[in-house]
C-alpha positions in Angstrom: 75.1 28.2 42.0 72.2 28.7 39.3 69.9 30.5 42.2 72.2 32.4 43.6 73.5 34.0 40.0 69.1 34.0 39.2 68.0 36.1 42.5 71.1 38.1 42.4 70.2 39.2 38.5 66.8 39.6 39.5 67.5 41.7 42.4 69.9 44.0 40.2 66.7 44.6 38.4 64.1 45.2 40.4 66.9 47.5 42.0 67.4 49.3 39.1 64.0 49.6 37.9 61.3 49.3 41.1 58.9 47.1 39.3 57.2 44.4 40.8 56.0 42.2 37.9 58.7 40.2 36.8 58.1 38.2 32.7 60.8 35.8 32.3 61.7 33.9 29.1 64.4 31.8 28.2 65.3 27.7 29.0 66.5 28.9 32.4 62.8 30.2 32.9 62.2 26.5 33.0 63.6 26.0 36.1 60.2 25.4 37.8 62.6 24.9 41.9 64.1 28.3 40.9 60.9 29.9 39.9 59.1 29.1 43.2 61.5 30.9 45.5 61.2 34.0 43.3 58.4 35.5 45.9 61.0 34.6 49.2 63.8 35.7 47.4 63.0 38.9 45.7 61.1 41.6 45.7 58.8 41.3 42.8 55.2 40.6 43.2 53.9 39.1 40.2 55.4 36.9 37.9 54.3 35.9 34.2 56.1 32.6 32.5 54.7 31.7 29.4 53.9 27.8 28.9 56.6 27.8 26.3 59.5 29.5 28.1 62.5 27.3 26.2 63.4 27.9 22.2 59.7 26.8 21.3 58.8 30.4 23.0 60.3 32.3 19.5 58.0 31.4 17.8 55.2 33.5 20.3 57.9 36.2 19.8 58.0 36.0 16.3 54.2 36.0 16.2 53.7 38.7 18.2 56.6 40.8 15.8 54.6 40.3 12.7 50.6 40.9 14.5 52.2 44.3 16.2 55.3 45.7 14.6 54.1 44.7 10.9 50.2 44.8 11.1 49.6 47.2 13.6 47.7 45.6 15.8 46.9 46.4 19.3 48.7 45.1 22.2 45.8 43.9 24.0 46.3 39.9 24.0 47.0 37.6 27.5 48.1 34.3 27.1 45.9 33.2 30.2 46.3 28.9 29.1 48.3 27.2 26.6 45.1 25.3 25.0 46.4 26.2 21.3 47.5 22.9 19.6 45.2 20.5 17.4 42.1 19.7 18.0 39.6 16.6 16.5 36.0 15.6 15.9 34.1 13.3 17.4 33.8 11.9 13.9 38.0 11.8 13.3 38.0 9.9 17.3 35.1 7.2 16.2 36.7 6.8 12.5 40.5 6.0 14.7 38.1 3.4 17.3 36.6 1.9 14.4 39.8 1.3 12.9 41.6 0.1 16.1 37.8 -2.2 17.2 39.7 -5.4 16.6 42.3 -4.3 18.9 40.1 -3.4 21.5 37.9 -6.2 21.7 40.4 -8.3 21.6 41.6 -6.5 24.9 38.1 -7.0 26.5 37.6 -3.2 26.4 34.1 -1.8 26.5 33.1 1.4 24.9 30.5 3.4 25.5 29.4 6.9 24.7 28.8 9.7 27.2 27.7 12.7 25.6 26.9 14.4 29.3 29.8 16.1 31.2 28.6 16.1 34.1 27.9 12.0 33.6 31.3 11.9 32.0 33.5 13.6 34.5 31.3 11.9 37.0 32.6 8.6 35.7 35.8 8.9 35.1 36.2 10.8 38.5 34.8 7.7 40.2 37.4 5.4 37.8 40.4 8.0 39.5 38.8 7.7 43.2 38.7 3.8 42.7 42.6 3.4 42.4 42.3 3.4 38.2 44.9 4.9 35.9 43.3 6.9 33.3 43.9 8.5 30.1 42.1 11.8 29.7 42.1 13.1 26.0 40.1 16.5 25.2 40.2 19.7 23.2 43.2 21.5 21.7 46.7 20.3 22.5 48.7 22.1 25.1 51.1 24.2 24.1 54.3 23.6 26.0 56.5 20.5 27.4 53.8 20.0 30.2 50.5 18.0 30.2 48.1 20.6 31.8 44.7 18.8 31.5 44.2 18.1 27.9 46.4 15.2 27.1 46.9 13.7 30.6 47.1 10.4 32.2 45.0 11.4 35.7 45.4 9.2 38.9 44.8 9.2 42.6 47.1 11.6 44.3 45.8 10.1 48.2 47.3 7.2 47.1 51.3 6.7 48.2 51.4 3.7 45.5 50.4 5.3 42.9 54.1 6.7 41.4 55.3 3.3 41.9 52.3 2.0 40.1 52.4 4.5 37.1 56.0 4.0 36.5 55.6 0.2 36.3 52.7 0.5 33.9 53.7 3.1 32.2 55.8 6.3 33.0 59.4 3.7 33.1 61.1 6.8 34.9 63.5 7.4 37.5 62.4 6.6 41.2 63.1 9.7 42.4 61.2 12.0 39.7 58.2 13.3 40.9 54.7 13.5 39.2 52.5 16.4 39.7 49.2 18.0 41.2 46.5 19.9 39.4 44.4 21.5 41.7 41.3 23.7 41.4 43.1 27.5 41.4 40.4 28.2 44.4 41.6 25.8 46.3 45.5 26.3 46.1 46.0 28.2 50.1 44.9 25.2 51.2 47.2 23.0 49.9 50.2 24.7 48.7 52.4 27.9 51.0 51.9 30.3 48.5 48.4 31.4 47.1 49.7 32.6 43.4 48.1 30.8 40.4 50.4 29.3 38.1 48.1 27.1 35.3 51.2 26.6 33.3 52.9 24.2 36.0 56.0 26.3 35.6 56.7 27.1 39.5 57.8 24.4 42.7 56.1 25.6 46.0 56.0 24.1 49.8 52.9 21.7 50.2 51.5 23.1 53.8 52.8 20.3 56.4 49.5 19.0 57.0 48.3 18.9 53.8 51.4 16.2 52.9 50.1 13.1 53.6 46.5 14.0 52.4 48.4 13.9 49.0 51.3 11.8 49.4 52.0 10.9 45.0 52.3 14.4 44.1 54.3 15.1 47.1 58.4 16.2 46.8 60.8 14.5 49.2 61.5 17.8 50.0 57.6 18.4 51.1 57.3 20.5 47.7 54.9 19.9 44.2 55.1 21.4 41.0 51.6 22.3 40.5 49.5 23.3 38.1 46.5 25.4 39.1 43.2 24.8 36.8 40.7 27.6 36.5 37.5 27.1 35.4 37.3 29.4 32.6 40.6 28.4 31.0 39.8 24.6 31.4 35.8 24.1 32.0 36.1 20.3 31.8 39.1 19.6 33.6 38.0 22.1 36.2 34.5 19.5 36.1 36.8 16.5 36.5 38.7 17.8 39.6 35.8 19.0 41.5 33.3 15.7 40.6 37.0 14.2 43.0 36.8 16.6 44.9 33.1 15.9 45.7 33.8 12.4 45.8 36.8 12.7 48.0 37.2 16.1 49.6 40.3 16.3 48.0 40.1 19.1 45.1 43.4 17.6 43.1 44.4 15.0 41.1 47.8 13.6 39.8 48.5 14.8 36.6 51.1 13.0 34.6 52.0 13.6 30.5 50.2 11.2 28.3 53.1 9.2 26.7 55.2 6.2 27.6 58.3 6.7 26.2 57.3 9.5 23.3 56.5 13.3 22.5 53.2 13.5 24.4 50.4 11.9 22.6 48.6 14.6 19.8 46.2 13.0 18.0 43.6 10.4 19.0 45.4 7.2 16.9 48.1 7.9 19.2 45.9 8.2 22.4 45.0 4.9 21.5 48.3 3.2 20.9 49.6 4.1 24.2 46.3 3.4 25.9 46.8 -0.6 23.9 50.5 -1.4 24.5 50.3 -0.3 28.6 48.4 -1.0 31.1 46.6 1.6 31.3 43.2 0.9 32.7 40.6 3.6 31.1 40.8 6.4 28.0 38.2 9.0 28.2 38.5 9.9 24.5 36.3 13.1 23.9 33.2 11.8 24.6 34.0 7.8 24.4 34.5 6.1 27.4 36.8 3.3 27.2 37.2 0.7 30.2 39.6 -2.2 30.2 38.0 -4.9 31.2 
């Protein structure tokens, strides 16, 4: 009933007004199933969706009211990724290990420094390609209800096991919800129906039949994923992580799941730590430390 009231409304636009680039806002705009179909269903050609879509979007709005209608600014600004939450020094990370080193010995974890992104994407891609579950922590916080590279937990997506595995260790969800694929935004024809980028993991689309068991964990019963398309100037070290897999595995995506348990994704690096301790989690890149569970 939703769809068929959303493409009918949609339709009534582009009808009215013969535009093909669609912006949609709103909670319904978070209807990532819905949002796929818009390029089968519709006319429209190109489709913007803010990270943000639901109620936390008014804030943009409200933003944007004061920088154009009050200051006079230009109109001028994209929102091409939703890196704008905090960020924190490599001195505010080793100050939370420090504090949390009993802890983690008592774990058997090992920590070691990797200053080197090639050397440190190298790594942990190895750690992902091995079968490990891994906590990736870096940069500013995405903005948004969805984990798109910066405060992720990062796993095999070959690997059929692998939601049964997070879910036991971690995730504690539902069966039948699905976990999702970031994949290098060069890469996306040959994985996914329908070549539009979408970094924001807002839109559903058909994985291409034989690409389905290639990546069976971030595969829909329905042979669909909710993707999230990573492009290397919005995300350089992601982007780095996926394609040190890809070189690794031929496979140019990984699983990307929120990094939390049963909590608001994780913000700051004491509470990338405290998840990474009380599951079973096996490695947390934080920033530049590397730690393994032994």
């Amino acid at each position: 009933m939703y769809e068929e009231a959303f493409f009918h409304l949609l339709n009534y636009v582009y009808d009215k007004t013969k535009i093909s680039v669609l912006c949609l806002a709103g909670g319904c705009a978070m209807n990532s199933v819905a949002n796929g179909k818009i390029f089968d269903k519709t006319p429209f050609q190109e489709v913007y969706i803010q990270a943000a879509a639901g109620d936390a979007g008014g804030a943009i709005g409200a933003a944007y009211y004061v920088w154009h209608q009050i200051l006079n600014e230009p109109r001028n600004f994209v929102m091409e990724h939703a890196y704008w939450g905090p960020q924190f020094s490599e001195a505010e990370i080793g100050k939370e290990l420090r504090a949390k080193s009993i802890e983690l010995e008592k774990m058997g974890c090992a920590i070691e420094k990797i200053e080197n992104h090639d050397e440190l994407c190298k790594k942990t891609a190895r750690e992902i390609a091995d079968g490990n579950v891994v906590g990736w922590f870096q940069g500013r916080m995405e903005w948004g209800p969805r984990a798109l590279g910066n405060r992720s937990i990062v796993v095999d997506p070959r690997r059929a096991e692998m939601k049964d595995v997070l879910n036991a260790r971690i995730k504690r969800r539902e069966p039948f919800r699905p976990f999702a694929p970031s994949i290098l935004l060069e890469k996306i024809g040959e994985y996914f129906e329908k070549d539009y980028p979408d970094p924001f993991m807002i839109k559903v689309y058909p994985v291409r039949p034989e690409k389905k068991a290639v990546i069976p964990a971030v595969t829909h019963v329905d042979g669909t994923g909710r993707l999230q398309t990573v492009r290397r100037e919005d995300n350089p070290l992601y982007w780095q992580l996926i394609k040190e897999f890809e070189n690794l595995t031929g496979v140019p995506v990984v699983l990307n799941t929120s990094f939390n348990e049963n909590e608001p994704i994780v913000c700051t690096p004491r509470e990338a730590l405290d998840c990474f301790l009380r599951t079973k989690m096996d490695v947390l890149v934080l920033g530049n430390f590397f730690i393994k569970r032994n």
